[in-house]
Structure formats: C-alpha cells, structure tokens
C-alpha positions in Angstrom: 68.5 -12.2 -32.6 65.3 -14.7 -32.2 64.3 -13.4 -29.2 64.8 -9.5 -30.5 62.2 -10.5 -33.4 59.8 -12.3 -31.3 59.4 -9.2 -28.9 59.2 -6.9 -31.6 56.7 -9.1 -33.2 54.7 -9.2 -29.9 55.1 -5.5 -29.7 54.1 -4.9 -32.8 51.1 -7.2 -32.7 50.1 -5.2 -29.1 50.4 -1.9 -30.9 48.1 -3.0 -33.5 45.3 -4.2 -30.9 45.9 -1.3 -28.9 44.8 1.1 -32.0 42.1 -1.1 -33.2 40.5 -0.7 -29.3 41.1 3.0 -29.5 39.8 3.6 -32.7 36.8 2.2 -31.6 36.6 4.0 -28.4 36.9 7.0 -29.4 34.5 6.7 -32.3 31.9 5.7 -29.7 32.9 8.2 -27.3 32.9 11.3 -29.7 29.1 9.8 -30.4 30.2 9.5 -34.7 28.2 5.7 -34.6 25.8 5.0 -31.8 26.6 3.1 -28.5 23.7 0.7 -29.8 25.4 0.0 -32.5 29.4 0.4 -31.6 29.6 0.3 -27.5 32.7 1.8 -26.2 35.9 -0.6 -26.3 36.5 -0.4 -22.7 32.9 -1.1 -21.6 33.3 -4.1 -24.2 36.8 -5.7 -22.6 35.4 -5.0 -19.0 32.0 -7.7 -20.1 34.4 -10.2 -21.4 36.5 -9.8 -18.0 33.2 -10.2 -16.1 32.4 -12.8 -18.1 35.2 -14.9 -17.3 34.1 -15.2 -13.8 30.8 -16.7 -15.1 29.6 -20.4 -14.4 27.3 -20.6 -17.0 29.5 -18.6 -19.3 32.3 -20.8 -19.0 30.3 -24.0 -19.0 29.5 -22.8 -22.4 32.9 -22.3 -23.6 33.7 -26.1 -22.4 30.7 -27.0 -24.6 32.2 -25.5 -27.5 35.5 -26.4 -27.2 34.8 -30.2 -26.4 32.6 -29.8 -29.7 35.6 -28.1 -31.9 37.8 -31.5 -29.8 35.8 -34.0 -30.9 35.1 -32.3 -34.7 39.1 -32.0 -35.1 39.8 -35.4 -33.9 37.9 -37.1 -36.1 39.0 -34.9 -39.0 42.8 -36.0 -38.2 41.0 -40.0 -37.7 39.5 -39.9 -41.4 41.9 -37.2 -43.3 45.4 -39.4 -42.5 44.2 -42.3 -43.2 42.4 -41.1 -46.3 45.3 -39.0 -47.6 48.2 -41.5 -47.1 45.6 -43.9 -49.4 45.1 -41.3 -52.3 48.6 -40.0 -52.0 50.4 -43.8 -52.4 47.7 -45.1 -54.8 47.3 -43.4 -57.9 44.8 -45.2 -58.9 42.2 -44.7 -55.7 43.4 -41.2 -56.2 42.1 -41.2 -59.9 38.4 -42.7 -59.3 37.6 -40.9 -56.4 38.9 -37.3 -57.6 35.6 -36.2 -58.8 34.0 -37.0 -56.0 36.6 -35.1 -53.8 36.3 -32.2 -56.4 32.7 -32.3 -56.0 32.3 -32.3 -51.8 35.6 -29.8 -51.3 33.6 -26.4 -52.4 30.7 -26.8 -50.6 30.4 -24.4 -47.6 29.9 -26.4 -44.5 27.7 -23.6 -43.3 25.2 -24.4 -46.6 24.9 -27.7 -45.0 23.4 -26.7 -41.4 19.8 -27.5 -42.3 20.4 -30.7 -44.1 22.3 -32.1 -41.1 20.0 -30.8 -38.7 17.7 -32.6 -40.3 19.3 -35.7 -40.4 21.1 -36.0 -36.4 19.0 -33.2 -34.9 20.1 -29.4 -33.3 22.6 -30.3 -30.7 25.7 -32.0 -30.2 25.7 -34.2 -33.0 25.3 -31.7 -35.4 28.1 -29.7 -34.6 31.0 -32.8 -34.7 29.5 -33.6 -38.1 29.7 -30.2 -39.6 33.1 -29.5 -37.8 34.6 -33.1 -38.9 33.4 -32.2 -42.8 35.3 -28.5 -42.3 38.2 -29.9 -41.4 38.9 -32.6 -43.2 39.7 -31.0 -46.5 43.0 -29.2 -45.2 44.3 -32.0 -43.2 44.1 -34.2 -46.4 45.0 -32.0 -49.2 47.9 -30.9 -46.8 49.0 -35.2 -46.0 48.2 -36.0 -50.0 50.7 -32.8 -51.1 53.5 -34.2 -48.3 53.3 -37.6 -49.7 54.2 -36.3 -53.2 57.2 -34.2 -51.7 58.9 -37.2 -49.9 62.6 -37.5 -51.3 62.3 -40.2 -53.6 66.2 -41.1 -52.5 65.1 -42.0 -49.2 62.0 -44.2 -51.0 64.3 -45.8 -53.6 67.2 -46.5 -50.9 64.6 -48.7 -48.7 63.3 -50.5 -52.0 66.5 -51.4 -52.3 67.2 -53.0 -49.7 64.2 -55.0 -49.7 61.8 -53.1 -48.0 58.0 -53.4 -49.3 55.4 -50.7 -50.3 54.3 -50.3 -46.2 57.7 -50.5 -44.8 58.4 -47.6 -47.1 55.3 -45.7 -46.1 55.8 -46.1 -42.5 59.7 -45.5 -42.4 59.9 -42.8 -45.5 56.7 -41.3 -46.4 55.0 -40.9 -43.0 57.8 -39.0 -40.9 58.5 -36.8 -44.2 54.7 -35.8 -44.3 54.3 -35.3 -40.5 55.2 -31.6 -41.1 52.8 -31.2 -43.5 50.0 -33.1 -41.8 50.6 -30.9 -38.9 50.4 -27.6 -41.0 47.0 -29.4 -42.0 45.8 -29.9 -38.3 46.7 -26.2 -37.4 44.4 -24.8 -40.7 42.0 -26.8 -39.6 42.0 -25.6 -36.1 40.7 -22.4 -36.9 38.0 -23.7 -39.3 36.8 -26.1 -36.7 36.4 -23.1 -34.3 35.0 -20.9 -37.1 32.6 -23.9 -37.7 31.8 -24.7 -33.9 30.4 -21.3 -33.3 29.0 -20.3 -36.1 26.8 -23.3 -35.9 25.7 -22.5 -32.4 24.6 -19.3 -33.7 22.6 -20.0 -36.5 21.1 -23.1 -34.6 19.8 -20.4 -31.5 19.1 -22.9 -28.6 21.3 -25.0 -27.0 24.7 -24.6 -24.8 27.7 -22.7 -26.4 29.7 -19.6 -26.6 27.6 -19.0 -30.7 24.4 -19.8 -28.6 25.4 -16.6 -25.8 26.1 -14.3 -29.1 23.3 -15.2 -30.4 21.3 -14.7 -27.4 22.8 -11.5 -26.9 21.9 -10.1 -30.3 18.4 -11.1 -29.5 18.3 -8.7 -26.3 17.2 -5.1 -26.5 20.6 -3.7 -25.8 23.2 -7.0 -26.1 25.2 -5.5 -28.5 28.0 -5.1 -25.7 27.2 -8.9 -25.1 28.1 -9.7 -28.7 31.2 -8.0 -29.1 32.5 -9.8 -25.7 31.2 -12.4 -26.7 33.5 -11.8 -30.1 36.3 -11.0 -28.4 36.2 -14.1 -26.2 35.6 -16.4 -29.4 39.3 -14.1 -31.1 40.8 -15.1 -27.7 40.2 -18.5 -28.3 41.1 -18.5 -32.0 44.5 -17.3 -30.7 45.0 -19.5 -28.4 44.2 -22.5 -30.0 46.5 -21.7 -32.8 49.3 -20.8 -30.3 48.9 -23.7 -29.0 48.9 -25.4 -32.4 52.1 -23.7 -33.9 54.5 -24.3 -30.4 53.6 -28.0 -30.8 54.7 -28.3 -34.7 57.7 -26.4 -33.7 58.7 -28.9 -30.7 57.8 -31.9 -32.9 59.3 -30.8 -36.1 62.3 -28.8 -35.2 63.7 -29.6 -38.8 61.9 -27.7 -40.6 62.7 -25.3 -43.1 60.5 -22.3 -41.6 60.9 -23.6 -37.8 65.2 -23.4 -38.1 64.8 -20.2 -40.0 62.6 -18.9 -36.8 65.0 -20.5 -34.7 67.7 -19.0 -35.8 69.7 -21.8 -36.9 69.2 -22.0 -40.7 72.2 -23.8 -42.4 75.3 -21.6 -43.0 77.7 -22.5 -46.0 
C-alpha cells in the first residue's frame, strides 16, 4: 500500500513538472511572450544539462553549497543550545522574549547592506546571513518540542532522583529530537533561499546567485537565468530529500513517519 502511494505521488509530482515545462514551451513556441523574455522549455533543460558538465559552473555550486553547510551548521550550534535554555527556563525565556520578538521579523535579505558593511562581500557575509535565517525555525521548532515532552516521563525520573539535567538529557532531549529535526529541514530551504539570493544581490564573487546574476546582465542570458533556476529548484529538492529520508531513518516513531510507513497503531 506504501509503495502504491509513493509511486503515485512520484507520478503525480512528474505529471505536474511535465505540464508546467509544456506550458511554457508551447507559449514560447506559438510566439504569445517573446523568446527574450520566456525561452523555450527545452532549450532551457538542454543549458542546465550543458551546464552540469561545467568546471566553473560546478565549482560555483560547491561554493554555494559549502556556504548554505557552514550557514546551517552553525544555525543547529546556536538554535539547540539556545532553545533547550528558553524552553527549560522560564525565566531566561521571559527576559529575553522581546528581544526574540524584536530580531524574528526582520527579513534577512533587509540586512544584506548592513552586514556587508560590517564582514565585507564574500564568504563571510553569506554564513552570517544564512546562520540568522535559520536559526529562527530550528529554535521555535526545539522551544515548542520541549513544551510537548510527556510530563510522565519528566515526573517518573524526578522521582527517582534524577536532577534538572539528567531529566533534560534522558526525557526532554530525545522527545524534542523530532521536532528539532523538523526545524533543521525548514531551515534547509531558507538557508538555500538565503545562500543564493545573497550571491545575487551582492553581483561579484563565486556562486550559483553570482552565474544568475551574471546571466541577467548579458544581452540575451535569459536562458542562463532560468537554468540557472532550474539548477538552484534541483538543489532545493534535493537537499530536502535528503533532509526528510534522514528524519524518517532517525525517528521512525513518529506519528507522520508510521502513518507514511504504513504501520500506524491498529486497535
């Protein structure tokens, strides 16, 4: 039964490429929106093949990728830490709530020149914009697990003598796991979003954003920009694919993994 949803899933994704490519095609073809401004699909997936057999290209995609690394791992290095603090501490949780209220709906994007200020256009830059991205769902996501832990489990270990750390580590911590990892996975994306868009709006530099935006500089790099789009969706994919099978294969338990799996409990 699994499998039978997971292929029509696929198929059904597939289908829905498929018409979003032939739309686009034949708009082109039939000449409704320029091929300046709307290239043919099929001229557009045969630059992102060629592209893949690009050195410079795919030196680019590294350096985006090791940026949208580093970005996420330091997210994951300040966020659970952070989150375990305000989620077992009322108290820390209470002062610093305005100040967490105040930083969350800022768009990282607003913050480009101020940063680029501060550490310069390159490398820097980027990990500092990507870690400030992603910290927010990683620690809203660890802080909201802590306050779902079965307080059972928490009360049982207090009784038998356990102290406030033992009970994080043994109680708290593998009951928010799942939720931290839901955290990571959000934060994925917005790290990507984040790596390339940065890239773009900075212009110079090494990156798949700095090819897109090179392209849309040329005279006729529209087709550039859409590979370079597609590569940058492919990548998106990916990296969440990636992401989801490794929450399934470490959390297994889970409510929404069984249920996928097919072995939800049966009374």
């Amino acid at each position: 039964m699994r499998r039978l949803m997971v292929r029509q899933e696929l198929w059904l994704g597939l289908l829905g490429v498929l018409l979003a490519f032939g739309v686009c095609e034949a708009v082109s073809r039939a000449g409704l929106v320029r091929r300046s401004y709307l290239p043919p699909a099929t001229e557009v997936l045969g630059r992102a093949v060629e592209l893949a057999g690009d050195p410079v290209f795919l030196d680019g995609i590294g350096v985006t990728l090791r940026a949208w690394a580093l970005g996420l791992g330091l997210a994951c290095a300040i966020a659970v830490p952070l989150g375990l603090l305000l989620g077992s501490v009322p108290l820390v949780d209470t002062a610093t709530r305005a100040i967490v209220e105040l930083l969350r709906p800022l768009p990282s994007v607003a913050l480009i020149p101020l940063v680029s200020l501060l550490l310069g256009s390159g490398t820097e830059t980027e990990v500092a914009l990507i870690t400030y991205a992603s910290v927010w769902p990683i620690l809203f996501n660890t802080v909201y697990g802590l306050g779902e832990t079965d307080p059972l489990a928490k009360d049982t270990l207090r009784a038998f003598g356990f102290g406030r750390l033992a009970v994080l580590l043994r109680a708290e911590l593998p009951a928010t796991a799942p939720f931290i990892a839901a955290g990571i996975r959000i934060s994925g994306a917005v790290a990507l979003i984040l790596a390339v868009a940065t890239e773009i709006l900075s212009g110079f530099g090494e990156g798949l954003g700095i090819f897109i935006a090179q392209a849309g500089l040329a005279t006729d790099g529209t087709r550039d920009v859409l590979a370079g789009v597609v590569w940058a969706g492919t990548l998106g994919l990916v990296v969440n694919g990636v992401l989801v099978w490794g929450e399934r294969r470490l959390f297994p338990w889970t409510p929404e993994h069984r249920e996928a799996a097919g072995g939800g409990s049966r009374v």
